[in-house]
N, CA, C and O atoms as a Tripos MOL2 file, in Angstrom:
@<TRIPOS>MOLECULE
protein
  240   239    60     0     0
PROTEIN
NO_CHARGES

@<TRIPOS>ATOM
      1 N         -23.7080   11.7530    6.3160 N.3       1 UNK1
      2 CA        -22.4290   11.5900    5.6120 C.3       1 UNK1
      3 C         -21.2990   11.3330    6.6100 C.2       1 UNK1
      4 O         -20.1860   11.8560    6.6640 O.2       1 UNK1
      5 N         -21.8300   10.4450    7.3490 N.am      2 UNK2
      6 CA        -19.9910    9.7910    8.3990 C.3       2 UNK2
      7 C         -19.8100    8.8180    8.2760 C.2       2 UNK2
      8 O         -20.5690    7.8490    8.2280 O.2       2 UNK2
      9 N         -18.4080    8.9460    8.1780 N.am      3 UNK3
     10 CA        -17.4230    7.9850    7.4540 C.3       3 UNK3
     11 C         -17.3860    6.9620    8.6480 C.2       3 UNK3
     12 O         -16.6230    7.5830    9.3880 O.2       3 UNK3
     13 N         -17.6800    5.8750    9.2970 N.am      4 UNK4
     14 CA        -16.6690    5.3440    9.8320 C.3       4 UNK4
     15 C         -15.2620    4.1960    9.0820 C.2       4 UNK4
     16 O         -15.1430    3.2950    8.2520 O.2       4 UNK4
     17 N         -14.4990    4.9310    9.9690 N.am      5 UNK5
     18 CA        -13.1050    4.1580    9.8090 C.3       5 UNK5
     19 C         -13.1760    3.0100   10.0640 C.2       5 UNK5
     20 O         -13.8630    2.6790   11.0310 O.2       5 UNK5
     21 N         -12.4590    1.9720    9.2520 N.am      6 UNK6
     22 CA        -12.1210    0.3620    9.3960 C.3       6 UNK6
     23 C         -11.3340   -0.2480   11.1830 C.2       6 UNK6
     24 O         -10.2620    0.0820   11.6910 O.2       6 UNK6
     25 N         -12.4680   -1.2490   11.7280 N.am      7 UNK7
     26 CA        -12.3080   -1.5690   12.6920 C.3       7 UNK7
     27 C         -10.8960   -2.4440   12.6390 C.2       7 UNK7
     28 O         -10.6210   -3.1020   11.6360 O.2       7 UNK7
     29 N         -10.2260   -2.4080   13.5290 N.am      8 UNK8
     30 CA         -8.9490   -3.1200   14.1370 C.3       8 UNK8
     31 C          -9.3100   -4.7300   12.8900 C.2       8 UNK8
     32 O          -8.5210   -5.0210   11.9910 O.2       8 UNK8
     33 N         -10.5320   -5.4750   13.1470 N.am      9 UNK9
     34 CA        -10.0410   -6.6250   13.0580 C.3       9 UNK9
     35 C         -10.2970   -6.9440   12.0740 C.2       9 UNK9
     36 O          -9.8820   -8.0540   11.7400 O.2       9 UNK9
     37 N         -11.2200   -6.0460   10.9640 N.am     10 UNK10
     38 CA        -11.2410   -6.1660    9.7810 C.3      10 UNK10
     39 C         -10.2550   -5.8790    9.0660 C.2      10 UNK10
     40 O         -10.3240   -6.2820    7.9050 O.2      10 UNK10
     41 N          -9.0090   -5.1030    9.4730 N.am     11 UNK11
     42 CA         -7.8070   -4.3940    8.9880 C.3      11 UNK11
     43 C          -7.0590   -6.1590    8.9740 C.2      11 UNK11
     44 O          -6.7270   -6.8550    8.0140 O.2      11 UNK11
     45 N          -6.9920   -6.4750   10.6900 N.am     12 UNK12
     46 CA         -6.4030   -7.6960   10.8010 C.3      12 UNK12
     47 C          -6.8260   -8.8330    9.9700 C.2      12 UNK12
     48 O          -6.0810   -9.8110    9.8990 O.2      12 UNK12
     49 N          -8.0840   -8.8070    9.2540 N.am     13 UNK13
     50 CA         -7.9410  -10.1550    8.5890 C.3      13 UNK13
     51 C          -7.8130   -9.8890    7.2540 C.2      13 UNK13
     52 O          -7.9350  -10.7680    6.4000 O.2      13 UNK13
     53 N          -7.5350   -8.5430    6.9660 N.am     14 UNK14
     54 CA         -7.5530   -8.0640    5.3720 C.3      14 UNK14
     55 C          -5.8930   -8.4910    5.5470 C.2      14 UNK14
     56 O          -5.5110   -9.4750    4.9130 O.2      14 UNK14
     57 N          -5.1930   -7.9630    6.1610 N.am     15 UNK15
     58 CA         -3.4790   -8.4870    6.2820 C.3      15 UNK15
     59 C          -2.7510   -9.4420    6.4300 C.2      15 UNK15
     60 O          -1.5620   -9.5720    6.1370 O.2      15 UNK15
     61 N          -4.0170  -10.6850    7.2580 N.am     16 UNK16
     62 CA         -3.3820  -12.2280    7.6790 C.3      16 UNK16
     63 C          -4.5680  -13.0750    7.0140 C.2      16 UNK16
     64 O          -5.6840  -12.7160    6.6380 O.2      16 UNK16
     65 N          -4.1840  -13.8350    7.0070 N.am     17 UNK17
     66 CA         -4.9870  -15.2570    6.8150 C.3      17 UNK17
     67 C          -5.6780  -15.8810    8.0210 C.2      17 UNK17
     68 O          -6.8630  -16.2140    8.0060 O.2      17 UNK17
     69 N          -4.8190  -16.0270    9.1260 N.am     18 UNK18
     70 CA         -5.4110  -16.2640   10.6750 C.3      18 UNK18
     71 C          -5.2750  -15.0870   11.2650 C.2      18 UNK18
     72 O          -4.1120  -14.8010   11.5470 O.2      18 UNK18
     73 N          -6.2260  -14.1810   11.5910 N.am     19 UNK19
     74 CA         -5.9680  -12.8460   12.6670 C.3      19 UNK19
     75 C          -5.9450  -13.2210   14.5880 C.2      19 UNK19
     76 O          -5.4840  -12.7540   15.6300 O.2      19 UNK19
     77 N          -6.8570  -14.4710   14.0470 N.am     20 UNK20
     78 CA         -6.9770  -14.6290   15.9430 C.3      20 UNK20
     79 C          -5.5970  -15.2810   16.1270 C.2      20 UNK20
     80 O          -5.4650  -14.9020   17.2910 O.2      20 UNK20
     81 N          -4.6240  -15.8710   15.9210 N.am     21 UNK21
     82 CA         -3.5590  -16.3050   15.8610 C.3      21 UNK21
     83 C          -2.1760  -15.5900   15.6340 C.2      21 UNK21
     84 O          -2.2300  -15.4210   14.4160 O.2      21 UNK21
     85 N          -1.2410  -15.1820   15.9470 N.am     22 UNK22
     86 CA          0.0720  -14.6040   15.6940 C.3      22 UNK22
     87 C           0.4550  -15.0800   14.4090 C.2      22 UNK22
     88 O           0.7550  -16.2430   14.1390 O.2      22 UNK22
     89 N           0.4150  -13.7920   13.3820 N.am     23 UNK23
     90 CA          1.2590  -14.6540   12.3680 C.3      23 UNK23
     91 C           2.6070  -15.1060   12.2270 C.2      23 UNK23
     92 O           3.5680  -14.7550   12.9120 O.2      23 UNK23
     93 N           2.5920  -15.8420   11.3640 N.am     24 UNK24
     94 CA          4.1330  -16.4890   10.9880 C.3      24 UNK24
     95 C           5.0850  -15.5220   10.2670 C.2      24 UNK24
     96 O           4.8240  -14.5530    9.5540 O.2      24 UNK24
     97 N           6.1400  -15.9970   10.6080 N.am     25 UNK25
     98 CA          7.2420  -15.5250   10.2000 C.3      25 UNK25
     99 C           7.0300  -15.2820    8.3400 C.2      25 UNK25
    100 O           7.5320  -14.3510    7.7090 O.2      25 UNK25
    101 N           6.2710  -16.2510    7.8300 N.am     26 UNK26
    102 CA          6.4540  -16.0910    6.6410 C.3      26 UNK26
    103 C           5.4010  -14.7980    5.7720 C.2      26 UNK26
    104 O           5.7650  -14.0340    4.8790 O.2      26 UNK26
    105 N           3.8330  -14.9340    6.5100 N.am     27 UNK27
    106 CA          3.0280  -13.9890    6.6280 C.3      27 UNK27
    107 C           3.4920  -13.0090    6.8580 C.2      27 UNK27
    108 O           3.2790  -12.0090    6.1730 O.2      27 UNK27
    109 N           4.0640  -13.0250    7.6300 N.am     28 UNK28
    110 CA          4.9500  -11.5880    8.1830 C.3      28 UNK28
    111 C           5.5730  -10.7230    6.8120 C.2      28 UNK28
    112 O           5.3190   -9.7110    6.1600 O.2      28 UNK28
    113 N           6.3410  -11.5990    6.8420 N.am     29 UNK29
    114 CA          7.2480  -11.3360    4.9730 C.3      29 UNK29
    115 C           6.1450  -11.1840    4.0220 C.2      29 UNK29
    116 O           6.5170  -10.3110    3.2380 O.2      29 UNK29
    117 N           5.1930  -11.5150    3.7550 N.am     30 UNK30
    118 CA          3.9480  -11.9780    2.7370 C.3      30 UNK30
    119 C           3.5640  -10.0780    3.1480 C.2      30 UNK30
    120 O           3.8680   -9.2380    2.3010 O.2      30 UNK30
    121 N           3.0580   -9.7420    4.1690 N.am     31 UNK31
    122 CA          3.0120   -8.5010    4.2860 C.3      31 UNK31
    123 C           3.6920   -7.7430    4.4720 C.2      31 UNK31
    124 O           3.1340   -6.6560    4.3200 O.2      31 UNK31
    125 N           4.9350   -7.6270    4.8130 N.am     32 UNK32
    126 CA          5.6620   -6.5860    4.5490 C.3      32 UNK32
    127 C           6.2540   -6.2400    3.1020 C.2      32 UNK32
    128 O           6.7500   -5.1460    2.8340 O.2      32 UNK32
    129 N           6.1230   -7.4780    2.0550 N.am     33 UNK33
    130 CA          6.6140   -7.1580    0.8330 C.3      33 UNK33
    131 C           5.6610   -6.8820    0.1360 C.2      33 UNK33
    132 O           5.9470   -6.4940   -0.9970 O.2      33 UNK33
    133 N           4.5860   -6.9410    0.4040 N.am     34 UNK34
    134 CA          2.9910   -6.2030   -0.3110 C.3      34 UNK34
    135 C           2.9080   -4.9540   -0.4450 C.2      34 UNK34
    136 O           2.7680   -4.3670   -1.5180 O.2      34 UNK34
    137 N           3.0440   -4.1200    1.3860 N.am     35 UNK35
    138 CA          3.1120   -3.2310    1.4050 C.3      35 UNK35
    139 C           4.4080   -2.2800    0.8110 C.2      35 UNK35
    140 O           4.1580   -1.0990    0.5680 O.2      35 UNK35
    141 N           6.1140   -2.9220    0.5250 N.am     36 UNK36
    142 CA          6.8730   -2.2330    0.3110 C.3      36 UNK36
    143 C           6.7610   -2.1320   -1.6610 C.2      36 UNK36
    144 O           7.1740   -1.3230   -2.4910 O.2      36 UNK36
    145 N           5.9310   -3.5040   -1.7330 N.am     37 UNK37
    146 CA          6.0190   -3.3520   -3.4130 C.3      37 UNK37
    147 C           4.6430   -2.1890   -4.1010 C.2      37 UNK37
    148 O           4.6870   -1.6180   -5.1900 O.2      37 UNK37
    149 N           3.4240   -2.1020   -2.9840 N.am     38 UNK38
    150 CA          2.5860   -1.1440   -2.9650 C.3      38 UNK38
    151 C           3.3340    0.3640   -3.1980 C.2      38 UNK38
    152 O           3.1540    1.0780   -4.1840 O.2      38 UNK38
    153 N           4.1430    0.6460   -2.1410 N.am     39 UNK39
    154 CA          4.7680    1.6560   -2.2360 C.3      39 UNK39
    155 C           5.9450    1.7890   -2.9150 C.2      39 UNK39
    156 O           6.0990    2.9910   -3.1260 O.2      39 UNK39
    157 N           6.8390    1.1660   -3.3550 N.am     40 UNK40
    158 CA          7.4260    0.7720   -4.1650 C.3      40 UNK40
    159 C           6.7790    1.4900   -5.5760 C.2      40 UNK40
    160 O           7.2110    2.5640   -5.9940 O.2      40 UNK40
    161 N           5.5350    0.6340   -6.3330 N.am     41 UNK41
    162 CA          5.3700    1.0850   -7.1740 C.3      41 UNK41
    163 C           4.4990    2.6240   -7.4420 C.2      41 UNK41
    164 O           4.4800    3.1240   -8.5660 O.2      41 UNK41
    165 N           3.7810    3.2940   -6.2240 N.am     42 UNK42
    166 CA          3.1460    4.4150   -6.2150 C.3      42 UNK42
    167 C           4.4870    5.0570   -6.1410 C.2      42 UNK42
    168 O           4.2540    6.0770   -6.7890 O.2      42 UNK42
    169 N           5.6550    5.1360   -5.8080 N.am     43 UNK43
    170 CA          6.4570    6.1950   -5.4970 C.3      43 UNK43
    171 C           7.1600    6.2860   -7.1410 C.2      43 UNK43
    172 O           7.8670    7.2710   -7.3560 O.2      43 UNK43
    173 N           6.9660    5.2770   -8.2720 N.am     44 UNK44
    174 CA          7.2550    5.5050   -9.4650 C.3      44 UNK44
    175 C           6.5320    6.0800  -10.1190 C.2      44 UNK44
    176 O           6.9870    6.8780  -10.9380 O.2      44 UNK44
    177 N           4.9080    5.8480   -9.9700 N.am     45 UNK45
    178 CA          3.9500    5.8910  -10.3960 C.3      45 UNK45
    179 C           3.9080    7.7880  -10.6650 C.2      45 UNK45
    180 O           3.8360    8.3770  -11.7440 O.2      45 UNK45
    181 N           3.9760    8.3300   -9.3810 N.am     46 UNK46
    182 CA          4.5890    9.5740   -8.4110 C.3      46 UNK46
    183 C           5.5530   10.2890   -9.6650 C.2      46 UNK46
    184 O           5.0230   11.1120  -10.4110 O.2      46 UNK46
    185 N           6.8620    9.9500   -9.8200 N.am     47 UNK47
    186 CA          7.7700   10.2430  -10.6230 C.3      47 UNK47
    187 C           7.1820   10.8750  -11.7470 C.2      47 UNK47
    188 O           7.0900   12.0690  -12.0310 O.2      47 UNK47
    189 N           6.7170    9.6190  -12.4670 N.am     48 UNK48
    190 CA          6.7400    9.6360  -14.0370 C.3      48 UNK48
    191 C           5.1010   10.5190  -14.1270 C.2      48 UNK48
    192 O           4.7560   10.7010  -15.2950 O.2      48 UNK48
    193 N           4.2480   10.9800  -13.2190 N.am     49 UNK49
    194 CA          3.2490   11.5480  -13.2610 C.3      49 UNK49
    195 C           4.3670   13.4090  -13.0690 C.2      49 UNK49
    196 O           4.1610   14.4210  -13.7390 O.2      49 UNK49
    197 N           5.0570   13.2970  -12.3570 N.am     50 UNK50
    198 CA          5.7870   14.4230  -11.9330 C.3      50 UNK50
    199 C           6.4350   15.2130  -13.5810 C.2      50 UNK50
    200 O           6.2020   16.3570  -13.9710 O.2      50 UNK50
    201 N           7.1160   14.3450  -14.1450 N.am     51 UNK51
    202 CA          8.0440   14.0100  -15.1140 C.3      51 UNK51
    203 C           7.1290   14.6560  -16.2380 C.2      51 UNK51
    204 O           7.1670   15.6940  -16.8990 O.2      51 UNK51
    205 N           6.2350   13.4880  -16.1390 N.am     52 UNK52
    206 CA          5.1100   13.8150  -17.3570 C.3      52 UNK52
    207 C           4.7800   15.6800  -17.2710 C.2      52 UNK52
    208 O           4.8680   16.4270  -18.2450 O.2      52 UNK52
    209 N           4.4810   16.0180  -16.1600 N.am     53 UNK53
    210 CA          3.5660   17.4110  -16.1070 C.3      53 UNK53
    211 C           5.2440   18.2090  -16.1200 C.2      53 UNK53
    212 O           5.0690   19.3580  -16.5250 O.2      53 UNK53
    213 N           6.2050   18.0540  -15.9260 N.am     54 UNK54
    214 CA          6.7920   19.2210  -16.1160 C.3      54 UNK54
    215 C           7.6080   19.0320  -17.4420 C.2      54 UNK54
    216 O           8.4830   19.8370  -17.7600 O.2      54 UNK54
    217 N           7.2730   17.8880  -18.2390 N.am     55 UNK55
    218 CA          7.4280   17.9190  -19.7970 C.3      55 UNK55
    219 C           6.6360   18.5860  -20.3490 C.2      55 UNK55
    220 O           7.0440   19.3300  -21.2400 O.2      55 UNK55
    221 N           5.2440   18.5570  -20.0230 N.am     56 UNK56
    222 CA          4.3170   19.6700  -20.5220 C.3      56 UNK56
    223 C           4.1960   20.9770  -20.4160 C.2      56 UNK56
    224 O           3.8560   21.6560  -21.3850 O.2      56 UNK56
    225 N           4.4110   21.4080  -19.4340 N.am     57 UNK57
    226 CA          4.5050   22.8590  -19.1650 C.3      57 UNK57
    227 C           5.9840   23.2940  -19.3740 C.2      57 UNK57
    228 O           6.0400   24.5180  -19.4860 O.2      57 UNK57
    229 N           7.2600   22.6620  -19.4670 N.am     58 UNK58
    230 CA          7.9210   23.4580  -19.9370 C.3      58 UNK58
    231 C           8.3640   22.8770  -21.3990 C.2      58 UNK58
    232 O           9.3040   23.4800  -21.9170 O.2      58 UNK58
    233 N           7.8540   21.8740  -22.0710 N.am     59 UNK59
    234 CA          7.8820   21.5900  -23.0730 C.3      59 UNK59
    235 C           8.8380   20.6770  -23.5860 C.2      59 UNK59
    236 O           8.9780   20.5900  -24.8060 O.2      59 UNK59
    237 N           9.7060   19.7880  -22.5930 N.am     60 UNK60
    238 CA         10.4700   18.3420  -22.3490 C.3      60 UNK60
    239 C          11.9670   19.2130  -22.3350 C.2      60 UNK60
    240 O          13.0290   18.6130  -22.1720 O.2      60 UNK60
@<TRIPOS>BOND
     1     1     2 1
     2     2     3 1
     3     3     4 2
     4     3     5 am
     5     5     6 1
     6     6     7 1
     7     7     8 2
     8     7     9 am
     9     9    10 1
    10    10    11 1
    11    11    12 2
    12    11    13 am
    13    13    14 1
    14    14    15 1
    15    15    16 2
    16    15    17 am
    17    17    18 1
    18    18    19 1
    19    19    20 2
    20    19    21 am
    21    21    22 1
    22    22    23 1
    23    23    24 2
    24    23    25 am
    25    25    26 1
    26    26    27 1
    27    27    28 2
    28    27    29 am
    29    29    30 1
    30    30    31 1
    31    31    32 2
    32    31    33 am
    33    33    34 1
    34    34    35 1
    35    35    36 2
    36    35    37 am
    37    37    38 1
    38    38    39 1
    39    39    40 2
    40    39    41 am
    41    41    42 1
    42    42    43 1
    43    43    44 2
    44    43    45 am
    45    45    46 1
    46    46    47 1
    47    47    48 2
    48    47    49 am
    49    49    50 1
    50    50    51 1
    51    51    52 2
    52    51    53 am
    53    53    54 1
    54    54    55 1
    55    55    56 2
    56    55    57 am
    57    57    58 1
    58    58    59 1
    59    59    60 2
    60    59    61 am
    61    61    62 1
    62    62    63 1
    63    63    64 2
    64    63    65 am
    65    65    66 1
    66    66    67 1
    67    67    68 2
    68    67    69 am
    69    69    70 1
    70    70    71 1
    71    71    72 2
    72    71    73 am
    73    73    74 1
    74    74    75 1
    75    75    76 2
    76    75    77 am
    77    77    78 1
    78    78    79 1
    79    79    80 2
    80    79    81 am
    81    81    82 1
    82    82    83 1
    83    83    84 2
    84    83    85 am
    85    85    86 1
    86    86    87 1
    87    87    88 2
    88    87    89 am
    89    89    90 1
    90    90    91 1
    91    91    92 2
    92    91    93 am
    93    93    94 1
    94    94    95 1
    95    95    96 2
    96    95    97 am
    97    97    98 1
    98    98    99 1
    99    99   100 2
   100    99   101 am
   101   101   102 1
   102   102   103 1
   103   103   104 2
   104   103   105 am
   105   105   106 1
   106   106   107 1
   107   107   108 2
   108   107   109 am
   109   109   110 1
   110   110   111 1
   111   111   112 2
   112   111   113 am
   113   113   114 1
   114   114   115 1
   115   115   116 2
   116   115   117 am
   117   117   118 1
   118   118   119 1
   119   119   120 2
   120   119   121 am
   121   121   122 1
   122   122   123 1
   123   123   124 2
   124   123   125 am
   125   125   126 1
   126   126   127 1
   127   127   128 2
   128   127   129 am
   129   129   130 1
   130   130   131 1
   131   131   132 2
   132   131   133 am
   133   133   134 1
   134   134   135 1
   135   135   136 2
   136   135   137 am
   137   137   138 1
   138   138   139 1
   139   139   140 2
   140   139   141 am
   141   141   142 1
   142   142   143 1
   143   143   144 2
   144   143   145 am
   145   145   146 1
   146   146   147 1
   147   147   148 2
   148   147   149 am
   149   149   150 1
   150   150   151 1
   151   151   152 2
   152   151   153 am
   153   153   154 1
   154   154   155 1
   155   155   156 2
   156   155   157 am
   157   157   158 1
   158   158   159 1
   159   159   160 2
   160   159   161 am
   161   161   162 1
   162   162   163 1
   163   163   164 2
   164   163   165 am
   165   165   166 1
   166   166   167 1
   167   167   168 2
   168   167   169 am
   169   169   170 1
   170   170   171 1
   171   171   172 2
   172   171   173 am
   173   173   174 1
   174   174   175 1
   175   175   176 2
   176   175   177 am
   177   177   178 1
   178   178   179 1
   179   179   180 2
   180   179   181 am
   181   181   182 1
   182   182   183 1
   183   183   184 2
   184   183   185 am
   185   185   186 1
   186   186   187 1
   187   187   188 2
   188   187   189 am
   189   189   190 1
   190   190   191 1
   191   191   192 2
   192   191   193 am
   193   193   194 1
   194   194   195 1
   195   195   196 2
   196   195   197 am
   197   197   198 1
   198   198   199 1
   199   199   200 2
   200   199   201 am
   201   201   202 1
   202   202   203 1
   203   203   204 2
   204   203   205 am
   205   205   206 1
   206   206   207 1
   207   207   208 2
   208   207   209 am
   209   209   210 1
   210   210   211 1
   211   211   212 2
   212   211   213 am
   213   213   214 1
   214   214   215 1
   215   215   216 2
   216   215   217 am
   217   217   218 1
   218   218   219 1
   219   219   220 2
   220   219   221 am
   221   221   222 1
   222   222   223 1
   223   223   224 2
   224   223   225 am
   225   225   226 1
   226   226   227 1
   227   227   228 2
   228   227   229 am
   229   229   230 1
   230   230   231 1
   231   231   232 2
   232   231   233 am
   233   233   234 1
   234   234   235 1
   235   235   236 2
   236   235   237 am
   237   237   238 1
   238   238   239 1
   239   239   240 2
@<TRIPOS>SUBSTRUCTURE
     1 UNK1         2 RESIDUE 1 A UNK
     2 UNK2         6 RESIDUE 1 A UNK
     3 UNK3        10 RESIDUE 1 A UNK
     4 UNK4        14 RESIDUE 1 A UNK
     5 UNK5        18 RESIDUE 1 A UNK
     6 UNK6        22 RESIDUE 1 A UNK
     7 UNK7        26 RESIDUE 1 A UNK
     8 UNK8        30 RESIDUE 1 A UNK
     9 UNK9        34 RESIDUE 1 A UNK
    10 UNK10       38 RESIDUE 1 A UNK
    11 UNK11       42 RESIDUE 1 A UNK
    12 UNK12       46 RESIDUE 1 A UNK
    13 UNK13       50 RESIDUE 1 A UNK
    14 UNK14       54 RESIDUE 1 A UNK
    15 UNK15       58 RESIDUE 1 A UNK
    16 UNK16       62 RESIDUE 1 A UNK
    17 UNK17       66 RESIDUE 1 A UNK
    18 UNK18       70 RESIDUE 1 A UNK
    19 UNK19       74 RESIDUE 1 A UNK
    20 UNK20       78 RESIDUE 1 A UNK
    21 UNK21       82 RESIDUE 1 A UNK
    22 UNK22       86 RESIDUE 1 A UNK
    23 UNK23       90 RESIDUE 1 A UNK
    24 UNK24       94 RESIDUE 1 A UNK
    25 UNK25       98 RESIDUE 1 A UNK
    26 UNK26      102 RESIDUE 1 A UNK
    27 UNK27      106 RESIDUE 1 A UNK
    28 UNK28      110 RESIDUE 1 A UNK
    29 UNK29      114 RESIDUE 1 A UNK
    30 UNK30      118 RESIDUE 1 A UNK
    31 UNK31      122 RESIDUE 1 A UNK
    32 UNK32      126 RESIDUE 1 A UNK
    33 UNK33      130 RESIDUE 1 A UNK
    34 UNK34      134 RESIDUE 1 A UNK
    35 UNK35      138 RESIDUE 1 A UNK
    36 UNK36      142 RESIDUE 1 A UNK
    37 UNK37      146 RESIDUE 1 A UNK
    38 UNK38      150 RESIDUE 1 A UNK
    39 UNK39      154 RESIDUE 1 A UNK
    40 UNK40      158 RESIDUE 1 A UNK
    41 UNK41      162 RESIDUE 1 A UNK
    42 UNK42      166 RESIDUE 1 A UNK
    43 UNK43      170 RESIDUE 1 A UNK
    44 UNK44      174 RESIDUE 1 A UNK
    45 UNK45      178 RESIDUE 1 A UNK
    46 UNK46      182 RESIDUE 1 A UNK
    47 UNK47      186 RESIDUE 1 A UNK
    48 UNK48      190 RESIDUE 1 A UNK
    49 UNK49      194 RESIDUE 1 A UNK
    50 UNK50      198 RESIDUE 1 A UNK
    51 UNK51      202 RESIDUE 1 A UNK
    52 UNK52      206 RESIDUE 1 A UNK
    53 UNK53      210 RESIDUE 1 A UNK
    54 UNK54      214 RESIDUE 1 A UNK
    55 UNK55      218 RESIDUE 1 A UNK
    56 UNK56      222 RESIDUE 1 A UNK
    57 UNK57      226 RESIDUE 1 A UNK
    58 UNK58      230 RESIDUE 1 A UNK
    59 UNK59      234 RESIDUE 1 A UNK
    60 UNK60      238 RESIDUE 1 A UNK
C-alpha cells in the first residue's frame, strides 16, 4: 500500500501543453485562471456546505 506521488513532469504536462518548452504568456494565464477558478469555486462550495450544516443543527 505505497502511494507514490506524481513525478515533476507528469504534473508539467498535466498544466502545459508543451512542458519541454517555457510556457507562454498566455498558458501562463490559461493556468493560473484554472487554478484560481478551481479555488474560487471550492471556497463557495466550502460556504454553502458550512451554511447548510449550521442550518441544521441550529435549525436556520
Amino acid at each position: 500500500m505505497s502511494q507514490h506521488p506524481i513525478p515533476n513532469q507528469a504534473v508539467g504536462k498535466l498544466r502545459y501543453p508543451t512542458p519541454t518548452s517555457t510556457p507562454t504568456r498566455k498558458e501562463k494565464f490559461k493556468a493560473v485562471a484554472r487554478t484560481a477558478a478551481e479555488f474560487t469555486g471550492f471556497v463557495i462550495i466550502s460556504v454553502l456546505a458550512v451554511t447548510g450544516a449550521y442550518a441544521l443543527v441550529f435549525g436556520g
